[in-house]
C-alpha positions as CSV (number, residue, x, y, z in Angstrom):
1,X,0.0,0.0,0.0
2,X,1.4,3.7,-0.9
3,X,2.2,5.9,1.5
4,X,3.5,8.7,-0.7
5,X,2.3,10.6,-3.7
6,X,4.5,12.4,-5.7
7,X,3.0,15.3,-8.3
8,X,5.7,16.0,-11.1
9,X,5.7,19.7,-12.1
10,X,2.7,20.5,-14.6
11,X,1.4,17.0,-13.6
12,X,-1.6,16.8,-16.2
13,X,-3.9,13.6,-15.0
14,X,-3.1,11.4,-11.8
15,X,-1.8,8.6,-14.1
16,X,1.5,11.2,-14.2
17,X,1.6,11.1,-10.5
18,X,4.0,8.6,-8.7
19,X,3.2,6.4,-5.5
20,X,5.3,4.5,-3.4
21,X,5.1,2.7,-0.4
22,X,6.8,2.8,3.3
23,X,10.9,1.7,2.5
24,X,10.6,2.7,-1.3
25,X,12.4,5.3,-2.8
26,X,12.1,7.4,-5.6
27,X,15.1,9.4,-7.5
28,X,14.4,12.9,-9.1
29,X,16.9,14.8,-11.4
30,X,17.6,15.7,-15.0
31,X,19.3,12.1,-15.9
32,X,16.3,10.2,-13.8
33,X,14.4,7.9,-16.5
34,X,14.2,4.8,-13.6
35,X,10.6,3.4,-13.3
36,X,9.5,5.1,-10.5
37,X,11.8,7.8,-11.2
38,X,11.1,11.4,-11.2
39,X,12.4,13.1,-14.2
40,X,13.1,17.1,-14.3
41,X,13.6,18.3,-17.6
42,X,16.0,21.1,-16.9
43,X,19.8,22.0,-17.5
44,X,20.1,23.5,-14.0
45,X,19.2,20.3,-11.8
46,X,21.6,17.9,-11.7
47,X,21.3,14.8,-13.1
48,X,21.0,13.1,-9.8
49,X,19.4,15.9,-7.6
50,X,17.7,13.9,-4.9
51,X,16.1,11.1,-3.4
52,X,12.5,10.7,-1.9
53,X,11.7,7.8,0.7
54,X,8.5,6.8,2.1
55,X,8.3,6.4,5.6
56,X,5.1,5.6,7.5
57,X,3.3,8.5,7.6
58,X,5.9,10.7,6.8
59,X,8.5,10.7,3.9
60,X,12.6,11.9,3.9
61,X,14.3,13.8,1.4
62,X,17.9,13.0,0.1
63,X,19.6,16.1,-1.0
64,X,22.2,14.9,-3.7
65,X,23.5,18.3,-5.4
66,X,26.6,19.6,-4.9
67,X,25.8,23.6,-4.0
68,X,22.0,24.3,-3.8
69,X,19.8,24.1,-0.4
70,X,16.2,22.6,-1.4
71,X,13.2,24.4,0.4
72,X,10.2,22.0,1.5
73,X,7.3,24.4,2.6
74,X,3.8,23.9,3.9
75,X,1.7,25.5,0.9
76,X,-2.3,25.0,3.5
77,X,0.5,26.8,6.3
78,X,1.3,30.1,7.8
79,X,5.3,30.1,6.3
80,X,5.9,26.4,7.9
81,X,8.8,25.1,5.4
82,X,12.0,23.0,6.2
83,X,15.6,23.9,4.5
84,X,17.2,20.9,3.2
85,X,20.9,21.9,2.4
86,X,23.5,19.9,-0.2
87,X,24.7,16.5,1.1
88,X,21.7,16.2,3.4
89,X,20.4,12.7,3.7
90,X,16.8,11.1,4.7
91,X,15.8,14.9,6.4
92,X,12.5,14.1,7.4
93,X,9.2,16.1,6.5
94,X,6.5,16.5,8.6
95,X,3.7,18.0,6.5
96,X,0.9,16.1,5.0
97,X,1.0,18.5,1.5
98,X,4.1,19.2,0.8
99,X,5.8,21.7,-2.1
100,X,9.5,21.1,-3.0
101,X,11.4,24.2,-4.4
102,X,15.0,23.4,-6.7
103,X,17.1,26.8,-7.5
104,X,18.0,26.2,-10.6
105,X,19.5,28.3,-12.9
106,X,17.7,31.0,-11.9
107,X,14.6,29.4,-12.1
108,X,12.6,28.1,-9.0
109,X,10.9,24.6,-9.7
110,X,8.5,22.9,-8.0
111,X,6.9,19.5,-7.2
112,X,4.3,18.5,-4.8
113,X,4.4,15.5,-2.4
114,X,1.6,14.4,-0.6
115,X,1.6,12.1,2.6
116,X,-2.4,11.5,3.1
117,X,-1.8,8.6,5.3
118,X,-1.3,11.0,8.0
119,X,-2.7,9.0,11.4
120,X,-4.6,10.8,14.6
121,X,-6.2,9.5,17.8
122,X,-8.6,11.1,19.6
123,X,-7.4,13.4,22.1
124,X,-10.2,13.3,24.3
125,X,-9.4,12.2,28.0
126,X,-12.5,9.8,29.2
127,X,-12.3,8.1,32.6
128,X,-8.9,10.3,34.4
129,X,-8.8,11.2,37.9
130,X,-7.9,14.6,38.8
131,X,-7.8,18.5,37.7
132,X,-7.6,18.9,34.0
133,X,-5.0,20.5,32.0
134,X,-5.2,24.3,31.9
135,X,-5.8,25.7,28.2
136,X,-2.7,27.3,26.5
137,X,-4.6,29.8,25.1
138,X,-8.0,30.8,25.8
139,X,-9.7,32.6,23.5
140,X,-13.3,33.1,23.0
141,X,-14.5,33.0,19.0
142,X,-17.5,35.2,20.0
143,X,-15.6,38.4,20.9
144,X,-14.6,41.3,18.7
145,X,-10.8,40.2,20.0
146,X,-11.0,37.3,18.0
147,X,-12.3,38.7,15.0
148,X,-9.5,41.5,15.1
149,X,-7.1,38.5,15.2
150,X,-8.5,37.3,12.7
151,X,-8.9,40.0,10.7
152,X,-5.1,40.7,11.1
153,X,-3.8,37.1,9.8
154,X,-6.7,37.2,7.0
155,X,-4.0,37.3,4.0
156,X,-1.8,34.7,5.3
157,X,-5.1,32.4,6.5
158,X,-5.9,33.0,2.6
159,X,-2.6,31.4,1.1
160,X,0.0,34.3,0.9
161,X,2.3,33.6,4.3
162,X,4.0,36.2,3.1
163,X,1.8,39.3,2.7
164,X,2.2,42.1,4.7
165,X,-0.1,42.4,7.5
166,X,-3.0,44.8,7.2
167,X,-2.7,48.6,9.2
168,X,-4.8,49.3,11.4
169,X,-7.0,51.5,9.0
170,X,-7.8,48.4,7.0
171,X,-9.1,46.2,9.9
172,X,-11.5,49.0,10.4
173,X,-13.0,48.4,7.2
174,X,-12.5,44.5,7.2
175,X,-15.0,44.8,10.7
176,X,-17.2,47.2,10.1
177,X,-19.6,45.0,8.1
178,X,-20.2,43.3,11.2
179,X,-19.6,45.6,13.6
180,X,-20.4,49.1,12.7
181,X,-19.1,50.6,15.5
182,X,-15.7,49.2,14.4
183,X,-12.7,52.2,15.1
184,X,-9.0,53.0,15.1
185,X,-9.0,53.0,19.2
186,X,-11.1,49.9,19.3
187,X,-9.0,48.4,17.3
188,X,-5.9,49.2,19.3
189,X,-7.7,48.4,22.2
190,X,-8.2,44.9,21.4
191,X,-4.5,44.6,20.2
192,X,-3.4,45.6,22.9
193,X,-5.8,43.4,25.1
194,X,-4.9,40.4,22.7
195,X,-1.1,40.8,23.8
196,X,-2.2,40.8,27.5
197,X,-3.8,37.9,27.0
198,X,-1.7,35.7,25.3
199,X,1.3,37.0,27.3
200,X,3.4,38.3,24.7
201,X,6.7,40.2,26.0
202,X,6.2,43.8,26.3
203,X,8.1,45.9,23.4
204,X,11.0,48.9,25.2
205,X,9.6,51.5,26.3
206,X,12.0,53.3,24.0
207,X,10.3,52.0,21.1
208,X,8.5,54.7,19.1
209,X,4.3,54.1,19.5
210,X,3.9,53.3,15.5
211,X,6.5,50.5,15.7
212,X,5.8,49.4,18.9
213,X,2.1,49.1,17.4
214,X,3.4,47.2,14.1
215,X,5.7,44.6,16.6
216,X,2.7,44.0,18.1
217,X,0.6,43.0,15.4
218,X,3.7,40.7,14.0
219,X,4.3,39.1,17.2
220,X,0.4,38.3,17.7
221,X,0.0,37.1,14.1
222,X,3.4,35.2,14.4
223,X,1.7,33.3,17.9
224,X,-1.3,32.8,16.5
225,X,-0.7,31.2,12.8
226,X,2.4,29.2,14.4
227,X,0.0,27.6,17.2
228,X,-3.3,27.5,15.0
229,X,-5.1,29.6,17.4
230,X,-6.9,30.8,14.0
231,X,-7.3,28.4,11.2
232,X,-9.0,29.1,7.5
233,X,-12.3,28.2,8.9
234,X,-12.0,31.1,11.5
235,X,-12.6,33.5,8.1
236,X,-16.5,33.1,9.0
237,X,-16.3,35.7,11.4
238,X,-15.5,37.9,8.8
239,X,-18.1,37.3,6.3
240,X,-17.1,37.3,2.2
241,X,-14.0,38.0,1.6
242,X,-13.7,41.7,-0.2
243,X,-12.2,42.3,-3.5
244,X,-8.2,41.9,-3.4
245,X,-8.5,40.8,0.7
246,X,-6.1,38.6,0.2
247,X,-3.5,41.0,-1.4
């Protein structure tokens, strides 16, 4: 049974994909024409480039070049990604959907490996004596906190864990549909009330008020996408998504 699926760049029909099982292994590179194999059409990835192993659950990459780091990253993440450098063996990779990246010639390619075998057990604790575990974080979806949190990681809940996070100005008009009332000061209120609660580190007291402000936002946005306190289905709270939201 397969463990590991492996989407060649411009895959066109699953037939192109490749699947192996836990122990197998599948090559990728320019001069890679094995059964199995992963071929990469392309004068700036080596002939032998790398080396994919099933594992499980999870899968390893080989990195067989001689000069280039390969990037793995989490493309349903907030920025997750692992760095695989030249002459690394068997690193493993933890995400479910995966999206290799090969520098190559100034070119950035791309493959996809999925792991959908990806195993959970319920977390619920039935029948233990004693105090329960305190929550990490506590945070209640029904405040205006939370959709100001939200609000803030929109973009990068949206695909881009890149983008710049919105000012201040714009989660105004991101609430306001639901909350009409929605303004600058309430808005900085509940930043500031957000970083209280989740205990982030105060910023110097030196620090001028508008960066202090944008440190803020960063470090909350940072916490929050790193530790899933807002997913992709927290985007609700907003209602539909405005024209370019996710720029």
């Amino acid at each position: 049974m397969y463990s590991v699926i492996i989407v060649p760049p411009s895959c066109g029909s699953v037939a192109e994909q490749l699947r192996i099982g836990s122990g197998e292994r599948a090559a990728f590179g320019r001069a890679c024409h094995g059964p199995g194999d992963l071929l990469i059409d392309h004068p700036g990835v080596p002939r032998n480039a790398g080396e994919i192993t099933a594992h499980r659950t999870f899968w390893l990459l080989s990195n067989l070049s001689e000069d280039q780091t390969y990037v793995v990253e989490n493309p349903e993440g907030a920025g997750e990604h692992v760095k695989v450098p030249p002459g690394r063996v068997e690193a493993p990779v933890p995400f479910e959907l995966s999206r290799v990246t090969l520098p190559a010639a100034g070119d950035l390619l791309t493959f996809d490996v999925w792991a959908p075998r990806h195993a959970f057990r319920s977390v619920r604790r039935q029948g233990l004596d004693g105090v329960g575990t305190l929550p990490a974080f506590a945070l209640d979806r029904t405040k205006r906190y939370f959709a100001v949190l939200v609000a803030l990681c929109e973009r990068r809940l949206r695909g881009e864990p890149n983008a710049p996070l919105p000012a201040v100005e714009e989660i105004v008009e991101r609430l306001r549909p639901g909350w009409p009332k929605a303004s600058r000061s309430a808005v900085y209120w509940n930043i500031d009330y957000l970083a209280l609660k989740l205990r982030l580190r105060p910023d110097a007291d030196t620090a001028e008020p508008g960066r202090r402000t944008h440190g803020k936002k960063e470090s909350l946005a940072s916490l929050a996408l790193r530790f899933d306190l807002v997913r992709e289905d927290d985007l609700v709270v907003l209602g539909p998504a405005r024209a370019g939201a996710a720029r």
